[in-house]
C-alpha positions as CSV (number, residue, x, y, z in Angstrom):
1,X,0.0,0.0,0.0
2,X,1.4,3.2,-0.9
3,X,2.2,5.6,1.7
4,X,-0.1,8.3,0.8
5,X,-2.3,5.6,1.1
6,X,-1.4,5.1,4.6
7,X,-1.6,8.6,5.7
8,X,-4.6,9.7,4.0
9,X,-6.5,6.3,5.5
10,X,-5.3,7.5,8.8
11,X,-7.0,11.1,8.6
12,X,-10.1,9.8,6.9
13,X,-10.9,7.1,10.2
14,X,-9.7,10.1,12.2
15,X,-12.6,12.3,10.4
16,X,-10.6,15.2,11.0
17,X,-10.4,18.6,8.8
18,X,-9.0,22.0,8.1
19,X,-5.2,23.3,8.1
20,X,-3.2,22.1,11.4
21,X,0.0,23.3,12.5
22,X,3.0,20.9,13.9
23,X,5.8,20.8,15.7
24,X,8.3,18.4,17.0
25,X,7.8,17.1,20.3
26,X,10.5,17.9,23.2
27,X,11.4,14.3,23.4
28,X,11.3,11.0,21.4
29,X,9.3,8.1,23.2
30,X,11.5,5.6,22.8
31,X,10.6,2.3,21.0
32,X,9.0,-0.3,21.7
33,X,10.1,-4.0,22.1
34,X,8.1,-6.9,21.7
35,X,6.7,-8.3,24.6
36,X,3.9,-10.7,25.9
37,X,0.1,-9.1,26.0
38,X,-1.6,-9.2,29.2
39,X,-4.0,-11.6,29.7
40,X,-7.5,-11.8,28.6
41,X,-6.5,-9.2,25.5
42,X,-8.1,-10.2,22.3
43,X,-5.7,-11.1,19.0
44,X,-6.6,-9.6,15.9
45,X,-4.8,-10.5,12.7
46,X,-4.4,-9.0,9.1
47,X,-3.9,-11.2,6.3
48,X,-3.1,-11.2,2.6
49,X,-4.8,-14.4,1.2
50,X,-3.1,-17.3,3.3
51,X,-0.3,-15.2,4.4
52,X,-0.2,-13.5,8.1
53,X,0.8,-9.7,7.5
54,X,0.9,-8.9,11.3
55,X,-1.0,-9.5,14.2
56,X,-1.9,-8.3,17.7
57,X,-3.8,-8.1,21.1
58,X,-6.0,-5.4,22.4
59,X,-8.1,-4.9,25.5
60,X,-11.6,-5.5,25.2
61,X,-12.2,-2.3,26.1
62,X,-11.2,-1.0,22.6
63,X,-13.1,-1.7,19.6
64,X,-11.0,-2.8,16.1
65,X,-11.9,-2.4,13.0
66,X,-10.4,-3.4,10.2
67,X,-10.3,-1.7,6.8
68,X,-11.1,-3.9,3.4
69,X,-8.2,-4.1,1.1
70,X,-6.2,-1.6,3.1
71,X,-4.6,-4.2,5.2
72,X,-5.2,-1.8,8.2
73,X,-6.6,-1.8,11.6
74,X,-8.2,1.0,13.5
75,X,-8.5,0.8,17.4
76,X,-10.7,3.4,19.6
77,X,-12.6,3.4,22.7
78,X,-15.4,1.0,22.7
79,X,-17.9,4.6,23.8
80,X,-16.2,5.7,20.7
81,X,-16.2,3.1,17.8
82,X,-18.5,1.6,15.5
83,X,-19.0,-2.2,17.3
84,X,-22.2,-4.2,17.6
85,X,-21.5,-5.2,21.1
86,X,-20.2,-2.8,23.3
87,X,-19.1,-2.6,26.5
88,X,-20.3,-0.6,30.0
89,X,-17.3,1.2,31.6
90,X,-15.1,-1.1,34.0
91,X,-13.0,0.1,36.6
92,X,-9.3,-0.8,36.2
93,X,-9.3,-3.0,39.1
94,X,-7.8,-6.6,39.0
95,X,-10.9,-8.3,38.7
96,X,-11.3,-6.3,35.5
97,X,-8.0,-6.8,33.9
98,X,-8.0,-10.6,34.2
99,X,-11.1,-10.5,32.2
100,X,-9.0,-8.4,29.4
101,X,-10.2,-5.1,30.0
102,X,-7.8,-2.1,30.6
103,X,-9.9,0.0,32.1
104,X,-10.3,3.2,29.5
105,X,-11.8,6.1,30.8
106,X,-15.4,7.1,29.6
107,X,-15.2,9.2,25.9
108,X,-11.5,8.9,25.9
109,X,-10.1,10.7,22.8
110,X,-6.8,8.7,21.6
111,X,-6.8,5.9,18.6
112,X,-3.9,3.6,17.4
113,X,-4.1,3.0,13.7
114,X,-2.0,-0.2,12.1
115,X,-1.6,-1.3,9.0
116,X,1.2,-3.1,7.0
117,X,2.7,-2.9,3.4
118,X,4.9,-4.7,1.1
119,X,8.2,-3.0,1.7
120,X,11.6,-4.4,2.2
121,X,13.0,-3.3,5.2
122,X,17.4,-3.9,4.8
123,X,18.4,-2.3,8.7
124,X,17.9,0.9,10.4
125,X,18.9,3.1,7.2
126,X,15.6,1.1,5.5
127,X,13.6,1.4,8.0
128,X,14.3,5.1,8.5
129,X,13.4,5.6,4.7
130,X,10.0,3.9,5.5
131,X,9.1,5.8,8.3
132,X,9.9,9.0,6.3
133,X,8.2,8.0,3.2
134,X,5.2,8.1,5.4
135,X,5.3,11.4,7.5
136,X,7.5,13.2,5.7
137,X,5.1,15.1,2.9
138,X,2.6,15.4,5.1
139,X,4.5,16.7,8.7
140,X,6.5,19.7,8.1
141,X,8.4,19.4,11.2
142,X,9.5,15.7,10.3
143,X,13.2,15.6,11.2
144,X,15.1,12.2,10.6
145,X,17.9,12.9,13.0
146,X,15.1,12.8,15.9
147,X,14.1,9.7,14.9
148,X,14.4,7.0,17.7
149,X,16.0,3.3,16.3
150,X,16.6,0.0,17.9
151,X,16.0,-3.3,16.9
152,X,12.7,-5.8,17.0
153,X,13.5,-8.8,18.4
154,X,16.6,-10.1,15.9
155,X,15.0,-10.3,12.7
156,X,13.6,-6.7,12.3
157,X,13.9,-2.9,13.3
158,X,12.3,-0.3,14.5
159,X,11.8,3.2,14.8
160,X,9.6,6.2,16.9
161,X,9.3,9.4,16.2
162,X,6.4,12.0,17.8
163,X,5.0,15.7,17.2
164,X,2.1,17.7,18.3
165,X,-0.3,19.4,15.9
166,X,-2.3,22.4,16.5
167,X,-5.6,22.7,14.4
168,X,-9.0,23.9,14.9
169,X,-10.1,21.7,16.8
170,X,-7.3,21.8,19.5
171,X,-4.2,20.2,20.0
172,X,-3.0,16.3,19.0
173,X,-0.9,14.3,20.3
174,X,0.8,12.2,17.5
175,X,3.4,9.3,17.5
176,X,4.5,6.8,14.4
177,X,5.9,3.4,15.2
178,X,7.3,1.6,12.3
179,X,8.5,-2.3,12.3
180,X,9.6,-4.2,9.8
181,X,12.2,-6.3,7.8
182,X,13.4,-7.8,4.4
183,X,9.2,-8.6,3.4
184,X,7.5,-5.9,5.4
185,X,6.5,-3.2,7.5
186,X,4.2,-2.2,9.9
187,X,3.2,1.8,10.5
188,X,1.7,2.4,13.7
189,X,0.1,5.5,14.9
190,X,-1.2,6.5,17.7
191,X,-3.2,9.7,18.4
192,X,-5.6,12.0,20.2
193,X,-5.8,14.1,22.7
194,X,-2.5,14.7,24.7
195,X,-4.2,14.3,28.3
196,X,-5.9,10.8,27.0
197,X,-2.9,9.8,24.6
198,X,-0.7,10.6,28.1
199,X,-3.3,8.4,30.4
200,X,-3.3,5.7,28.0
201,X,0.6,5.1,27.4
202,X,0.6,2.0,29.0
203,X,-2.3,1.1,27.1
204,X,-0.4,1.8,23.8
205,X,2.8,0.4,25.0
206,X,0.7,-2.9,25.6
207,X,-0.7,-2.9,21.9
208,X,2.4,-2.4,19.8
209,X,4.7,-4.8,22.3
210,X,2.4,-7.2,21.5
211,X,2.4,-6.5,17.0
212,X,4.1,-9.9,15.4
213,X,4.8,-9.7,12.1
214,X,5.1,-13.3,9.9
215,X,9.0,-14.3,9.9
216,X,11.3,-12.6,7.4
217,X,12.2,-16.3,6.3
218,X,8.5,-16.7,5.2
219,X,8.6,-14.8,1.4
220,X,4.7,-12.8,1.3
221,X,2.3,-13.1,-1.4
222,X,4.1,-11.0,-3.8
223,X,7.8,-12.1,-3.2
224,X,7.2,-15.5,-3.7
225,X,5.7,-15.9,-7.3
226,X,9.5,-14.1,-8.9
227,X,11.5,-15.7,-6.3
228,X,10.1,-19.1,-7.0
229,X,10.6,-18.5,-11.1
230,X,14.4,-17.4,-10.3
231,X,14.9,-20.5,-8.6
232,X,13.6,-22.6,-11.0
233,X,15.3,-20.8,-14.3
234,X,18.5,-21.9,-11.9
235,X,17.7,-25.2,-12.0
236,X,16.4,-25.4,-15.8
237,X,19.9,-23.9,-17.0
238,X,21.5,-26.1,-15.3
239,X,19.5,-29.3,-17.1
240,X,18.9,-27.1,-20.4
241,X,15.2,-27.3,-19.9
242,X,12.5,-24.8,-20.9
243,X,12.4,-21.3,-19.0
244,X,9.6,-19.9,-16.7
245,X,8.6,-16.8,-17.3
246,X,6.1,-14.7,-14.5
247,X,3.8,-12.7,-16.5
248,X,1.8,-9.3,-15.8
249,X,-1.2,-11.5,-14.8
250,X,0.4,-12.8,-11.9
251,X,1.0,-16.4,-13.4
252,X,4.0,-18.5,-14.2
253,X,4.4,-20.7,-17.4
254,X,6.6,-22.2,-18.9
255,X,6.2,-22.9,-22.7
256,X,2.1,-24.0,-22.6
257,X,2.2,-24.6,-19.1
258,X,0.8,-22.6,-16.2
259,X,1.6,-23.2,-12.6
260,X,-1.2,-22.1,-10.1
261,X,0.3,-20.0,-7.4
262,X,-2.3,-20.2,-5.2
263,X,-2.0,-23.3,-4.5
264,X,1.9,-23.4,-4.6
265,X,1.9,-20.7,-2.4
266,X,-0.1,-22.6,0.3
267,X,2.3,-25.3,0.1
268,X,5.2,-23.3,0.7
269,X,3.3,-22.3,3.1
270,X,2.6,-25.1,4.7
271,X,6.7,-26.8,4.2
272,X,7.6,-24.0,6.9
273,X,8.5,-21.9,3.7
274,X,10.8,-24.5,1.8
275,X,11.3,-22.8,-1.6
276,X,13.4,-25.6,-2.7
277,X,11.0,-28.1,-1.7
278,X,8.3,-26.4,-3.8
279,X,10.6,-26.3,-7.1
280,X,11.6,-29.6,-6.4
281,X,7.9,-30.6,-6.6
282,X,7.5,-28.7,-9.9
283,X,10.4,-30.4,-11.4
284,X,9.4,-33.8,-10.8
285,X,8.0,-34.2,-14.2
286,X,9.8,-32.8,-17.0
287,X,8.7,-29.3,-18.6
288,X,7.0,-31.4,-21.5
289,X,4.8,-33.3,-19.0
290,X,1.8,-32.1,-18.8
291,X,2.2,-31.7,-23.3
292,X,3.1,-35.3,-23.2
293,X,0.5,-36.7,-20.8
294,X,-2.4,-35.2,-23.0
295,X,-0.9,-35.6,-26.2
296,X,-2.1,-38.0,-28.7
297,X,-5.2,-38.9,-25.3
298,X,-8.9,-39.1,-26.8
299,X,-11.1,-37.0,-25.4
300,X,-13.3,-40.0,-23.2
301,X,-9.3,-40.5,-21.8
302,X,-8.9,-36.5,-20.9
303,X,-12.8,-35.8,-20.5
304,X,-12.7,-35.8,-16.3
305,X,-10.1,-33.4,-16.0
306,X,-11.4,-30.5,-17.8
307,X,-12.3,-27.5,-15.8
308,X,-13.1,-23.5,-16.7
309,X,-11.8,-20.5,-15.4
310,X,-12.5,-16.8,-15.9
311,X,-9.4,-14.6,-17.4
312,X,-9.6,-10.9,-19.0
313,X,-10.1,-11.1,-23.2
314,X,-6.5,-9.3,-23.4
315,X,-4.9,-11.4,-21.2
316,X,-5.6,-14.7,-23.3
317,X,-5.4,-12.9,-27.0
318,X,-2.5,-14.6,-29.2
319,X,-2.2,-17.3,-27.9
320,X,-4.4,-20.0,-30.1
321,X,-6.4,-21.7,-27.2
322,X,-9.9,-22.5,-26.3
323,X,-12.1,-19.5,-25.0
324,X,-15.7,-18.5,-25.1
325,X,-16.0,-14.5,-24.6
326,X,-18.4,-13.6,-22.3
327,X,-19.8,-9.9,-21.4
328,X,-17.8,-7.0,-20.2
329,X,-14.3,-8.5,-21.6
330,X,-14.3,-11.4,-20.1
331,X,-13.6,-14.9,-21.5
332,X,-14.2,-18.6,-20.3
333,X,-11.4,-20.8,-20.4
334,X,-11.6,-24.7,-20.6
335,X,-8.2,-25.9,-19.1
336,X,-6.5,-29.6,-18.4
337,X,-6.1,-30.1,-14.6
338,X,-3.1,-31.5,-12.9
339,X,-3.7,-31.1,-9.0
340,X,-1.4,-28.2,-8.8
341,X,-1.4,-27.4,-12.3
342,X,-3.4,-26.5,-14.8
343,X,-2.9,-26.1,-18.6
344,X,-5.1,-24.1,-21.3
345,X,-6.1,-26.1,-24.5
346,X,-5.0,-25.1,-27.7
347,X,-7.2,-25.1,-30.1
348,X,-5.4,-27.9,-32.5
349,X,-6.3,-30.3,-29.4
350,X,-9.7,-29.6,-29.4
351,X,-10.3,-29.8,-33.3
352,X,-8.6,-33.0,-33.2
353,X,-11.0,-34.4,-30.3
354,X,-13.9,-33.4,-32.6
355,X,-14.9,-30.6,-30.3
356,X,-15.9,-26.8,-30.4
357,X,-15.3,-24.3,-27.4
358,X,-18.7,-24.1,-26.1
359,X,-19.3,-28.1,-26.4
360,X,-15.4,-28.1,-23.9
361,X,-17.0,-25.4,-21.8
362,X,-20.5,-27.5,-20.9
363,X,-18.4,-30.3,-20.1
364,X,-16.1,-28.2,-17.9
365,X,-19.0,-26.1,-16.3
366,X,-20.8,-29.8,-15.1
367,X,-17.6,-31.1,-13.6
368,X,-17.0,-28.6,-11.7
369,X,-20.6,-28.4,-10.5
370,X,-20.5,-31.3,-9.2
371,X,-17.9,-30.1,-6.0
372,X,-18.7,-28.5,-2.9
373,X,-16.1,-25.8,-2.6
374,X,-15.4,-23.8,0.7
375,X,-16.5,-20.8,0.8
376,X,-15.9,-17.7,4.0
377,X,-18.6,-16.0,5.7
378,X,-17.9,-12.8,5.4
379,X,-20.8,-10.6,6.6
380,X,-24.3,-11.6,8.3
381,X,-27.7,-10.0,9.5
382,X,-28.3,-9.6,13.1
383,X,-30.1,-12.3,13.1
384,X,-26.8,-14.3,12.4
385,X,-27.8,-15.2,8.8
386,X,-24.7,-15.0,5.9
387,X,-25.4,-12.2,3.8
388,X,-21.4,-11.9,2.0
389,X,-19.6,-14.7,1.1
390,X,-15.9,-15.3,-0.5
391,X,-15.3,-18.2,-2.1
392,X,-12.1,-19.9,-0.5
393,X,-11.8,-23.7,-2.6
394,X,-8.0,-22.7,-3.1
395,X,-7.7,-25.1,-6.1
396,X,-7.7,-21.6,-8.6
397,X,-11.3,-22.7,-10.1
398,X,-13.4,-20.4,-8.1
399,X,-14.0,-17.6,-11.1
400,X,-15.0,-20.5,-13.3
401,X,-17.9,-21.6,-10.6
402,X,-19.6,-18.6,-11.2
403,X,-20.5,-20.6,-14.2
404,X,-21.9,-23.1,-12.0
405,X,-26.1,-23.1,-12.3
406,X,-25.9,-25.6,-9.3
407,X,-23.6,-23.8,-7.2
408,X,-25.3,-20.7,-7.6
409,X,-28.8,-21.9,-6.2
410,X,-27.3,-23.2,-3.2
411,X,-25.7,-20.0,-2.8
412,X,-28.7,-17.9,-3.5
413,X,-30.6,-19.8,-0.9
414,X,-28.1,-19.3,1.6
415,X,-27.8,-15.5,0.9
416,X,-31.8,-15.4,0.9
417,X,-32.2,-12.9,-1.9
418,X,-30.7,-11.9,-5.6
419,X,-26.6,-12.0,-5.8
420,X,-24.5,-9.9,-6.1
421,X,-20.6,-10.6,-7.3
422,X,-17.4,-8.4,-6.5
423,X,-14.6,-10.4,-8.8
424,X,-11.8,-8.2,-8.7
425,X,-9.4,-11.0,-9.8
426,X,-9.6,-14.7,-10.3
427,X,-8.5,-15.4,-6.9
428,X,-10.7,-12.8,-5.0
429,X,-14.3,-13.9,-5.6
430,X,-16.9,-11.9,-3.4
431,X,-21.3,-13.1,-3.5
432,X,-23.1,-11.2,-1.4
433,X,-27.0,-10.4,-1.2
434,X,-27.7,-7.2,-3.4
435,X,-28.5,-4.6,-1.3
436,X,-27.8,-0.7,-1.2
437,X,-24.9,-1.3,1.6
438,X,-23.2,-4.6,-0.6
439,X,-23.2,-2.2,-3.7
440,X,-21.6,0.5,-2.0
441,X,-18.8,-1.6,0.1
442,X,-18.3,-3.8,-3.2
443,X,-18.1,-1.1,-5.1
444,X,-15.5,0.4,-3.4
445,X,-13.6,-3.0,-3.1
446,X,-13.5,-4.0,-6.6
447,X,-11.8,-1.0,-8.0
448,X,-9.4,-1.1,-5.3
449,X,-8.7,-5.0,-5.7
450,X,-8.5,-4.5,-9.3
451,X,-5.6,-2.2,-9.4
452,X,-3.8,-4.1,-6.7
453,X,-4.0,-8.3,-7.2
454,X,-2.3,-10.3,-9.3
455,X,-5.0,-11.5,-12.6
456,X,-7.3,-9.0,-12.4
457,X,-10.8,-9.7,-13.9
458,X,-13.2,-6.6,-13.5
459,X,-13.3,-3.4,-11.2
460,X,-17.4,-3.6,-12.0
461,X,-19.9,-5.3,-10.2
462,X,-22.2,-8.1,-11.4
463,X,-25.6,-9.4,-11.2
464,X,-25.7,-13.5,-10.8
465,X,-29.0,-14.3,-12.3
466,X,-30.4,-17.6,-13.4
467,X,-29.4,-16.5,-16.8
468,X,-25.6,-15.9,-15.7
469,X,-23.4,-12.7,-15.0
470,X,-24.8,-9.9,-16.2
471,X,-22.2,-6.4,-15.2
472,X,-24.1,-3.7,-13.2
């Protein structure tokens, strides 16, 4: 997330306005270190995908929000923040505290906002850059030499630096924490008035001792696709086998072949983030394989592995395989499955097999009818009844289920109303119920997600009818 980003998300949960003056404070808190959270505070995590940005405790005396596709959390007083269930005013007492509560005084006026973005963080000098990359256009009175450095346990660094600000509204107390390392960083900040900001410093101290970011050994979501096609070039020159070659779609192939991330990734994932262990897998079969497994097959002996995925017209164009366009510039694409691989067809094999595309894509669209893919409830009613889902199979076919009539009247029955779809890429597949509030928050999500995720499919939003997608 760019930095601007991070700032102006900051001011715009802070709902503040008008011209501010600012000024350095007298002195520098001094980092923080990690340490344990007290007990009874609740962890929060973001997440990118499978992949753990960061994550933390709070009291549950503060409310946390967390901001879609910002990769941010926003923590305030419960009298103060948007919850469903909030919470009387406790004493501080120990009875209290055991149960996770702080004790925060009633319409306390401080707020910590955290978010993380893909940065690489090489010691204090890069994390210094971060931290000014974030304040520095927007705080006049930003000076580096104040800034406050140590390291973060002994895989990461970081850095404190405060000022005051003097608007119409009164004064602020303001204080950026960054962390990070060689796949990350966090930006904290903390805020509000200086008599709560003041009360609440252990508070505060609690919150970003506890932040945990995932371990610089683990690569993120967006390190690991050209890190993984490095590795394996190494190992093809070495055997004078085909290149890989990561595309602008977020996809690695090699000659015909494409090799699903998403599931590779939760591999890696799950091997403790063995890299080699992952190309290894990959090179177990020559480059040829999956050309030569399918090759010369009948269509009864390649029938039950055909699935469909969704992909952008121009993204496809050139290169002589099977796809049925669809509306708003998208296409359907039959493809050969492997378990963690899937291939597209060219359009020889399927005029050898006696076959046009939309006779491939009714055989594709019933196998993959038949599953009963995992999906993530992402919103409900009061009543407790879904009203968003994501769909979360993690085998890279979800875009193609939206071509699923099946599918789509179990989910329509479990949403209770008419569908809505958010597909900002193949991987990041929103249904919810259409209502005024899913437009609007979908909305806002799919031309965000579009711009940001590896193959992108549409920044619109759809209708799922009977009929099929139809773009609002």
């Amino acid at each position: 997330m760019p930095a601007r980003r991070i700032v102006s998300a900051i001011k715009d949960l802070l709902s503040r306005s008008g011209e501010s003056t600012t000024q350095a404070t007298a002195v520098v808190p001094p980092p923080p270190g990690p340490a344990e959270p007290p007990r009874g505070w609740r962890p929060h995590s973001v997440t990118y995908g499978p992949y753990t940005c960061f994550s933390l405790h709070a009291p549950r005396d503060l409310s946390v929000r967390e901001t879609e596709g910002a990769k941010l959390l926003h923590l305030e007083p419960v009298d103060r923040g948007l919850t469903s269930g909030q919470f009387p005013a406790v004493s501080g007492n120990r009875s209290a505290r055991s149960q996770g509560f702080f004790g925060v005084g009633l319409g306390a006026d401080f707020a910590l906002t955290i978010s993380w973005r893909q940065v690489a963080v090489h010691g204090p000098q890069g994390l210094l850059d971060v931290l000014e990359s974030v304040v520095a256009e927007s705080i006049p009175a930003f000076d580096p030499a104040s800034v406050r450095l140590d390291r973060w346990g002994e895989e990461a660094w970081v850095g404190s630096w405060a000022w005051l600000e003097d608007g119409p509204e009164g004064a602020r107390a303001c204080r950026v924490v960054v962390i990070g390392h060689d796949e990350g960083a966090v930006t904290a900040m903390v805020h509000g008035n200086p008599k709560d900001v003041h009360d609440h410093e252990d508070l505060c101290e609690g919150v970003l001792g506890s932040i945990r970011l995932s371990s610089p050994s683990i690569l993120s979501p967006a390190s690991f696709p050209p890190t993984l096609c490095e590795l394996l070039n190494e190992r093809a020159i070495g055997v004078r086998d085909q290149l890989w070659e990561f595309d602008q779609n977020g996809e690695l192939h090699s000659g015909s072949l494409t090799v699903r991330i998403a599931s590779l990734y939760r591999r890696y994932l799950q091997s403790n983030g063995d890299l080699d262990a992952v190309a290894e897998m990959i090179d177990t079969h020559p480059r040829g394989f999956l050309e030569r497994r399918w090759s010369g097959l009948a269509w009864e002996q390649v029938a039950e592995h055909v699935r469909v995925v969704l992909r952008r017209q121009e993204a496809v164009e050139g290169l002589g395989v099977i796809k049925v366009p669809l509306t708003g510039g998208l296409v359907a694409c039959p493809v050969l499955d492997t378990g963690d691989r899937m291939t597209f067809i060219p359009a020889s094999e399927a005029e050898r097999w006696g076959l046009d595309a939309r006779a491939l894509l009714t055989s594709a669209v019933a196998l993959l009818d038949r599953g009963d893919p995992d999906v993530v409830i992402e919103a409900a009613d009061e009543e407790g009844m879904p009203r968003g889902l994501l769909l979360a199979a993690g085998d890279g076919y979800d875009s193609g289920r939206l071509l699923c009539p099946t599918f789509r009247d179990r989910i329509s029955i479990a949403l209770g109303g008419p569908l809505l779809v958010a597909m900002p890429s193949a991987w990041t597949i929103h249904v919810w119920r259409d209502t005024p509030g899913a437009r609007s928050a979908l909305s806002k999500l799919a031309q965000r997600r579009y711009l940001e995720e590896p193959t992108p499919l549409s920044a619109t939003l759809w209708r799922w009818e009977p009929e099929g997608l139809k773009p609002l």
